[in-house]
C-alpha positions in Angstrom: 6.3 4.7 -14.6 3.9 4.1 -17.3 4.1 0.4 -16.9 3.6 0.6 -12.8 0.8 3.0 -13.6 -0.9 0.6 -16.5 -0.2 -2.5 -14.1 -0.1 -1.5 -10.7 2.8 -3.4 -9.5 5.6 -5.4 -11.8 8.9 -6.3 -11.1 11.7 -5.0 -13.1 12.0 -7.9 -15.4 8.4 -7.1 -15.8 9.1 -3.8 -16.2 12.1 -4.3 -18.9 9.4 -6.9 -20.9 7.0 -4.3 -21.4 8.9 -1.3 -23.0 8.7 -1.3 -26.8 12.4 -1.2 -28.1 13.9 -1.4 -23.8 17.2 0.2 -22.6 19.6 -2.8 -20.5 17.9 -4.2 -17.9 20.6 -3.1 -16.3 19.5 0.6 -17.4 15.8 -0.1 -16.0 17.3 -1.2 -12.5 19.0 1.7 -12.2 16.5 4.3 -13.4 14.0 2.4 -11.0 16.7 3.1 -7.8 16.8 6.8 -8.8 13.0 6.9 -8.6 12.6 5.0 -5.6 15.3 7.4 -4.6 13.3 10.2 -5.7 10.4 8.6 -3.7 8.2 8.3 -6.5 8.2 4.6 -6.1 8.5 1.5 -3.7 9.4 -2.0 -3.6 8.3 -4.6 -1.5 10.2 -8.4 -1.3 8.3 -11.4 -3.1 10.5 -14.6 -3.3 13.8 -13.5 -4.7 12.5 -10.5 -6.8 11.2 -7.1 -5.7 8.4 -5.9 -7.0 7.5 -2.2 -7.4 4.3 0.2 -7.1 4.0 4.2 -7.6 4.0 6.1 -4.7 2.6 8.8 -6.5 -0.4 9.4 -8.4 -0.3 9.9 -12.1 -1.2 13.5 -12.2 1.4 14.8 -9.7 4.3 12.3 -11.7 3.2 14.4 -14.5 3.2 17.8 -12.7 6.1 17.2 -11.0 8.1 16.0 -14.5 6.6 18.6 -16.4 7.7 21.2 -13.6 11.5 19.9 -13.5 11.2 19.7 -17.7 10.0 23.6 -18.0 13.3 24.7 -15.3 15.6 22.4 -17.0 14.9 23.1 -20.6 13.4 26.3 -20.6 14.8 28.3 -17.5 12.0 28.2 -15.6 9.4 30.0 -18.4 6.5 29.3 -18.3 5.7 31.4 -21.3 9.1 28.9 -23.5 7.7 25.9 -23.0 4.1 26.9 -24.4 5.8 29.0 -26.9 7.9 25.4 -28.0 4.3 23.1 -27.6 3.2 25.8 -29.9 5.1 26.2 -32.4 5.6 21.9 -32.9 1.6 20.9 -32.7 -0.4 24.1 -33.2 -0.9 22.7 -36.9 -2.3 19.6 -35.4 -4.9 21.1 -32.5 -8.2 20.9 -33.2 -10.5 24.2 -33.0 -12.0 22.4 -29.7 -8.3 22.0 -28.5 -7.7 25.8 -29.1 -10.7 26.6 -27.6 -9.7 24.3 -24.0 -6.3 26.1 -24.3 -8.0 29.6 -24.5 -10.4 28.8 -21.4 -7.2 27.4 -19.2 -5.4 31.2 -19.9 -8.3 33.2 -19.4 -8.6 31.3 -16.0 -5.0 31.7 -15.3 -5.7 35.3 -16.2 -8.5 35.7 -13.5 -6.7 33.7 -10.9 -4.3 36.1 -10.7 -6.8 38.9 -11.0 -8.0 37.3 -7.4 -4.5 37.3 -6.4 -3.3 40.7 -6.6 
């Protein structure tokens, strides 16, 4: 997906050419079926190749991974996932980081103020 987003449009040869250290091409075919599957992407005929766009924008691919990642991995929680981010990279966030991270929960915390 990062390569469609970066370009556009490539075809899977493309595709295949542009990941450091590539699975098969036979591997990239396949994952790009599932995500056309999955309707994240789309191919259209041009001469003997297709070639494929996102259907999607970047920020709801990465919702939507980071959504099935959190139920997969961490049943669901929320409160896991953070809890794992945390503990790996809370050495390495700046004090400016910290501080964004703060301001997100407090408005988490007042959104569901609103809501209840």
């Amino acid at each position: 997906m990062d390569v469609l987003f970066e370009r556009g449009q490539a075809s899977a040869a493309e595709i295949h050419g542009a990941i450091a250290d590539p699975p098969t091409y036979s591997a990239v075919r396949a994952a790009l079926a599932v995500l056309a599957r999955k309707g994240h992407i789309r191919h259209e005929v041009q001469g003997l190749r297709y070639v494929w766009t996102p259907r999607v924008g970047r920020e709801r691919a990465r919702k939507t991974a980071l959504r099935h990642l959190v139920r997969t991995f961490f049943d669901g929680s929320v409160e896991q996932a953070v809890s794992a981010l945390l503990d790996e990279g809370s050495a390495k966030l700046s004090e400016s980081e910290l501080a964004r991270i703060r301001g997100l929960i407090e408005k988490a915390e007042k959104a569901k103020e609103v809501g209840t």
